[in-house]
N, C-alpha and C positions, 0 to 999 in steps of 0.2 A: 513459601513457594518462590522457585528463581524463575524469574522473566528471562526468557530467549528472545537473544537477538537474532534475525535473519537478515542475510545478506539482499543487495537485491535481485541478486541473480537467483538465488534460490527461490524469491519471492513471483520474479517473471516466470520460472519452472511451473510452479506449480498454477498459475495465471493460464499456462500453454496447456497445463495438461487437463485446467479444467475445459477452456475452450474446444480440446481433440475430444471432451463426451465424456470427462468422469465426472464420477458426483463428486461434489465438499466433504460427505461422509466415507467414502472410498479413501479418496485424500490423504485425509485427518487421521485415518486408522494407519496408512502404511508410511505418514512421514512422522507417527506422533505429535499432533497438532491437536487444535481446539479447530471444530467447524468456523466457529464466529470468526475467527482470524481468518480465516482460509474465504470467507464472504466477505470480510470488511476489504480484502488486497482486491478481490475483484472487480468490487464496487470503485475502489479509487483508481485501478488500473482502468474502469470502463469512462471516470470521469474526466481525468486528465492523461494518457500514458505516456507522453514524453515527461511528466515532470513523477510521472508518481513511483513511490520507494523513494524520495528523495534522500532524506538520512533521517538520525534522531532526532529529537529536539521538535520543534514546528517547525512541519515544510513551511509552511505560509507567511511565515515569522518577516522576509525580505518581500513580500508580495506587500502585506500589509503595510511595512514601512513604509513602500513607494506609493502609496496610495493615501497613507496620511500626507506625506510630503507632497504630494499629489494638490490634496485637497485646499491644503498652506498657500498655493503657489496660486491656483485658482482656477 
């Protein structure tokens, strides 16, 4: 099975268009998605939305850094 990358734009899209009243399952059928995917961007778009879609990899990967250095420092 090959994993899809989404852009974030495309990720905000569909963010917008569940907010304007569609369901996850509406969604998922006409962009060919997984519902779960299509809950999980919501959930993080409803936690942080300036920082979320950040890219690949861990978003949090520079949050945590500075927070151990953080901790170092005192």
């Amino acid at each position: 099975m090959v994993r899809k990358d989404f852009s974030r734009e495309f990720k905000l899209q569909i963010v917008q268009e569940l907010e304007s009243g569609k369901r996850p399952s509406e969604l998922a059928r006409e962009h060919g998605i997984k519902v779960d995917a299509i809950c999980r961007w919501r959930n993080e778009y409803r936690e942080n939305p300036e920082h979320a879609f950040a890219g690949k990899g861990f978003p949090a990967r520079e949050e945590t850094k500075m927070a151990r250095l953080e901790q170092k420092i005192g």
